[in-house]
C-alpha positions in Angstrom: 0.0 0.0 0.0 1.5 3.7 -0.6 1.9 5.5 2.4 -0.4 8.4 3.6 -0.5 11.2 1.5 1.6 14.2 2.8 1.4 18.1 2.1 3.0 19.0 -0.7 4.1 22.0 -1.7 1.7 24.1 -3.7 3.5 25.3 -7.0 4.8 28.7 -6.3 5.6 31.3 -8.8 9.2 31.0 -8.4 8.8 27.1 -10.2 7.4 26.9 -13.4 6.6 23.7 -15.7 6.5 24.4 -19.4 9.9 26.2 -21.6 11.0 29.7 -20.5 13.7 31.8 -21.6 16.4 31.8 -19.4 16.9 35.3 -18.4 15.1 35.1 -15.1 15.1 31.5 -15.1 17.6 28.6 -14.4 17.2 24.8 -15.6 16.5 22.6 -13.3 15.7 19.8 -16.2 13.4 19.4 -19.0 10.8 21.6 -18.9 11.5 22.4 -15.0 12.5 25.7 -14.5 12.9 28.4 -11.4 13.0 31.7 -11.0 16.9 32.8 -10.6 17.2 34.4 -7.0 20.8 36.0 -6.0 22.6 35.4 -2.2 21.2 32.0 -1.6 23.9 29.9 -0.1 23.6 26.2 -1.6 21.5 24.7 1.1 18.9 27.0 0.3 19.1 26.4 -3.7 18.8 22.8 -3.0 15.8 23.0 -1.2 14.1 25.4 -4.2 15.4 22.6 -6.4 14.1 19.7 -4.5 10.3 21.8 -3.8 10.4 22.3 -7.3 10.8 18.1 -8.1 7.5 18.1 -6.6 6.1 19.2 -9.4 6.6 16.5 -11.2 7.1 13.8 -8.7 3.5 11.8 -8.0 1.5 12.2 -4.6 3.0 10.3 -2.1 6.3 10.0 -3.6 9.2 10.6 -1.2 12.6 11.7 -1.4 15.1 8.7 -0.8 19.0 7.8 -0.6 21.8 10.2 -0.9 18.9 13.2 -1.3 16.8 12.5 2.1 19.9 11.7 3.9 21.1 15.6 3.3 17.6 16.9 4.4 18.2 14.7 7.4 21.3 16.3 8.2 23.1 13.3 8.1 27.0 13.2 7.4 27.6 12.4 3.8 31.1 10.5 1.9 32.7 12.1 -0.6 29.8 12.9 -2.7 30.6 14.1 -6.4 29.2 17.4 -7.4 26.7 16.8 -9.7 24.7 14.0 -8.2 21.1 13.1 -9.3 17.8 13.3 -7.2 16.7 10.3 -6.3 13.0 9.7 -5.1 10.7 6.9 -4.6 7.4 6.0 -5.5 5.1 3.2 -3.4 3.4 0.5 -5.6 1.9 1.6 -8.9 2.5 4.7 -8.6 4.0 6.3 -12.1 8.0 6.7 -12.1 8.6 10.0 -14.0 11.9 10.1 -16.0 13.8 13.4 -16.2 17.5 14.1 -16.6 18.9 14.4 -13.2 16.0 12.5 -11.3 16.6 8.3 -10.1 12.9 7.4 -9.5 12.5 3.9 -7.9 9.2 1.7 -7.1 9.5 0.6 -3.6 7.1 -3.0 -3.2 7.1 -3.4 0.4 4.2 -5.4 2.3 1.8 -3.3 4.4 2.6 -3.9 7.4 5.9 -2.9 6.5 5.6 0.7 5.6 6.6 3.3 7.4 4.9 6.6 8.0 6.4 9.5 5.6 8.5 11.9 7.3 8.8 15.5 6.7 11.9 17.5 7.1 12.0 21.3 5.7 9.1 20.6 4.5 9.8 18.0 2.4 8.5 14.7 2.4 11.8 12.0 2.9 11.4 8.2 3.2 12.1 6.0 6.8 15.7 6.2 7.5 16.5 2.7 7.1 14.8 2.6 3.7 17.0 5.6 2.7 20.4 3.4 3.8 18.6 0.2 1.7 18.3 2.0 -1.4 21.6 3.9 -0.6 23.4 0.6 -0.2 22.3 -0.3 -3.6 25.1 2.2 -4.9 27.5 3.1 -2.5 30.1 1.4 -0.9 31.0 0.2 2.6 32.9 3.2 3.7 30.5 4.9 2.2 27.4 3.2 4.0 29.0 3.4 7.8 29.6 7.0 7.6 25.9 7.2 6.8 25.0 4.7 9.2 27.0 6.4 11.8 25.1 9.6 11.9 22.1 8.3 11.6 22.6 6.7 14.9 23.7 9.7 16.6 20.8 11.5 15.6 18.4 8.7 16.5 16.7 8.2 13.6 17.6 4.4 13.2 14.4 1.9 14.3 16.6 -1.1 15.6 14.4 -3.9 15.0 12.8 -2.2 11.7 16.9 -2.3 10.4 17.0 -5.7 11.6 13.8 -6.5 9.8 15.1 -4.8 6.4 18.4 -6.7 6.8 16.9 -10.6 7.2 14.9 -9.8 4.3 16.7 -10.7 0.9 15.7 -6.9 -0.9 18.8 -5.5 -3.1 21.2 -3.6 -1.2 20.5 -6.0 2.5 24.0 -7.5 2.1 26.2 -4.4 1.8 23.8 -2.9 4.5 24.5 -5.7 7.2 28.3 -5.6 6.7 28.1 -1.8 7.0 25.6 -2.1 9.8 27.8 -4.0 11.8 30.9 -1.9 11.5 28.8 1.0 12.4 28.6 3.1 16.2 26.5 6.2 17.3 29.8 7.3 18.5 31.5 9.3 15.6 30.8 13.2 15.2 31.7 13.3 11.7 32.8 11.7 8.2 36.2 11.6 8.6 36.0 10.4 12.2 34.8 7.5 11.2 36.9 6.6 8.2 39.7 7.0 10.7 38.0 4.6 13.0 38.0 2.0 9.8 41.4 2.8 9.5 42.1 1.3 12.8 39.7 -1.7 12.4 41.3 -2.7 9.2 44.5 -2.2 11.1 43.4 -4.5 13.6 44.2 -1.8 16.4 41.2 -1.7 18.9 39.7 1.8 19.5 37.4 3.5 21.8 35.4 6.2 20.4 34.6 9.4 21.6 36.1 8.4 25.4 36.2 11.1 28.2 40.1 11.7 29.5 40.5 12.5 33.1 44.0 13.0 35.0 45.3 11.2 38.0 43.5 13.8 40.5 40.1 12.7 38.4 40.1 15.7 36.4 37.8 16.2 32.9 41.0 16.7 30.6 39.0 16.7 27.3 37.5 13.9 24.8 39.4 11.7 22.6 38.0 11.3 19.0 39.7 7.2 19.6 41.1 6.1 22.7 44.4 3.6 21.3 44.0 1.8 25.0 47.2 -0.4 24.2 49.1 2.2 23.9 47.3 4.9 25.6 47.7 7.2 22.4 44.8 9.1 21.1 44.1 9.7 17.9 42.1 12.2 16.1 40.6 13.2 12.5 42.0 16.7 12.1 39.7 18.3 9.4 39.7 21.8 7.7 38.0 23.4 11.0 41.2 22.0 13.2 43.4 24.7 11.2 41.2 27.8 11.8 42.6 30.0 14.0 40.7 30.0 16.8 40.3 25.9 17.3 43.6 26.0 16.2 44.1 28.0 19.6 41.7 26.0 21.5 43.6 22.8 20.5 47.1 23.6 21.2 45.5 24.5 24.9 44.0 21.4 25.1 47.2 19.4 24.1 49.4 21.6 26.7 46.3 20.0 29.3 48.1 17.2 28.4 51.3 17.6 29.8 52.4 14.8 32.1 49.2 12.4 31.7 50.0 9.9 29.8 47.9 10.7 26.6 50.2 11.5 23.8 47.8 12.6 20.9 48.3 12.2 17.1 46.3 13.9 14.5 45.8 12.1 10.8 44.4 13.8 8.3 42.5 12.6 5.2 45.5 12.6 2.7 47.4 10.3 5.3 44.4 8.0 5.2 43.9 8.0 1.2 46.9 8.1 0.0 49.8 7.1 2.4 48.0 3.9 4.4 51.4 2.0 4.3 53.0 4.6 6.2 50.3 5.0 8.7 50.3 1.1 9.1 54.4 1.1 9.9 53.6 3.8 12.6 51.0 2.1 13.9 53.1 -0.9 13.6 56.2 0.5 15.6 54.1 2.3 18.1 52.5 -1.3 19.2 55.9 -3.2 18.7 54.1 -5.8 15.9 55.5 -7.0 12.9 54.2 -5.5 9.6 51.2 -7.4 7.9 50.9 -6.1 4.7 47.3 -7.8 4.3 46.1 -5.0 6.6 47.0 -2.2 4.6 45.2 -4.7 1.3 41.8 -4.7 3.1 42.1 -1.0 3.5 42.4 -0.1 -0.1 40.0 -2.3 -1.1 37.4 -0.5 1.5 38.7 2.6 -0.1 38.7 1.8 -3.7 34.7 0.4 -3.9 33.6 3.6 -2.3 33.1 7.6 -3.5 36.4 8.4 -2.1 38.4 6.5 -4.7 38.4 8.3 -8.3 37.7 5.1 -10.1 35.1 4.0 -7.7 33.6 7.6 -8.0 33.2 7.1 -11.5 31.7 3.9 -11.6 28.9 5.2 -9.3 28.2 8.5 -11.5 27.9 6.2 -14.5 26.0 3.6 -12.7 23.8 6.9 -11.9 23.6 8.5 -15.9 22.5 4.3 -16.8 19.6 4.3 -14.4 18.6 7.7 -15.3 17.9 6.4 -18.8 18.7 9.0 -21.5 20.7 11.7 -22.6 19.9 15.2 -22.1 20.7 16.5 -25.4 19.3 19.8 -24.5 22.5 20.7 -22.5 24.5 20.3 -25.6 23.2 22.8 -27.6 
């Protein structure tokens, strides 16, 4: 059965169906058009965008994958630039085909639906369908980062995940093996591909652990807690080289002093590009020999997911095959 019917948005002035010259108006895709607007940050030209899919999207469609996860406010991978809208329809329900649109059918039994959700006023699909039909495309890595803030934020059912992942739908197998690796214990992306790092590694880590001093002191919170070493390492992203965290974290290093904790920032380069070296320090630093079958499960991880070029490219054209058709109109 399709789920209960939602509000939609009614078609405002600033969306208009038909062809239009495009001095006032921007493409959206064939015959889709809005009204060009200045000092919009992107957030709020991809919600115009998405209000205006409604218009051709069928009542009770919802929005799905890699498109609901952002109006969820989930942490995303390395998602290209130009990636398609992808929706879902419930049973019968007409697909429409447009260039930059990934419609699927969703056939679920009844008692399996769950209730539409609405986030910025959009309607978006239960959170464990979105990682289903996301699991369809995207790799591991990919899948866990997803996974992982989707269980800090709470939006994962347990047993309706479990249910999803004993069924045999495409995507379920790619789902349980990210499942699994997954915690509501990373605060962002590249926490958690260092956490995978480590796993891959086969160093144990503790995420997100509270530090505290001999006296029994709050010292700060380690991004992972190395507990054979006592070492903690951290993701340091673009924000960790702003000035002012930049000055917050040298303070919090100097806190440090005469603990024990010796921290260790990666970055994602070091991750990417240089895991062999990474694995030798990690290596040394636990007195191990080198096991360079770690460092093979690593890249493979890396290289079926969007932060591998190659695999990058074999989801966009994975993407332009189910989409159907050229636009020929953007060649003119």
């Amino acid at each position: 059965m399709p789920p209960p019917p939602t509000d939609r948005p009614s078609p405002p002035d600033e969306v208009v169906r038909g062809q239009m010259r495009l001095t006032s108006f921007r493409r959206v895709s064939h015959g889709l058009y809005l009204r060009k607007t200045d000092g919009l940050d992107d957030e709020a030209e991809f919600l115009r965008e998405l209000r205006a899919w409604c218009q051709v999207l069928p009542p009770g469609a919802v929005y799905t994958h890699l498109t609901a996860a952002r109006l969820r406010g989930w942490q995303l991978p390395a998602v290209p630039a130009q990636v398609p809208v992808f929706a879902a329809v419930h049973g019968a329900e007409r697909r429409p085909r447009r260039p930059g649109l990934i419609c699927s059918r969703l056939v679920e039994p009844a008692t399996a639906a769950a209730p539409v959700e609405i986030r910025h006023g959009l309607p978006v699909d239960a959170a464990e369908e979105i990682l289903l039909r996301a699991a369809r495309d995207l790799g591991v890595l990919d899948l866990v980062i997803m996974i992982d803030s989707a269980l800090a934020a709470g939006d994962l059912d347990p047993e309706r995940m479990l249910g999803i992942l004993a069924s045999g739908r495409p995507g379920v197998r790619m789902a349980r093996r990210a499942y699994e690796l997954a915690t509501a214990l990373c605060d962002s992306a590249g926490e958690t591909v260092l956490r995978l790092f480590h796993q891959q590694m086969d160093v144990m880590v503790e995420p997100q652990v509270d530090l505290y001093d001999a006296a029994g002191t709050f010292i700060g919170r380690a991004d992972l807690l190395v507990p054979a070493i006592g070492a903690v390492h951290e993701y340091d992203g673009a924000v960790h080289r702003e000035p002012s965290q930049h000055r917050s974290d040298l303070r919090r290093e100097r806190g440090w002093s005469g603990t024990g904790y010796q921290r260790r920032g990666f970055v994602l380069d070091d991750l990417l590009n240089h895991p062999l070296v990474v694995m030798h320090e990690l290596d040394r630093a636990l007195d191990r020999p080198h096991d360079v079958r770690r460092v093979e499960r690593w890249r493979r991880l890396v290289a079926n997911s969007l932060y591998d070029e190659q695999g990058r490219s074999r989801t966009l054209n994975r993407w332009r095959r189910a989409m159907g058709f050229n636009d020929w109109a953007r060649t003119a």
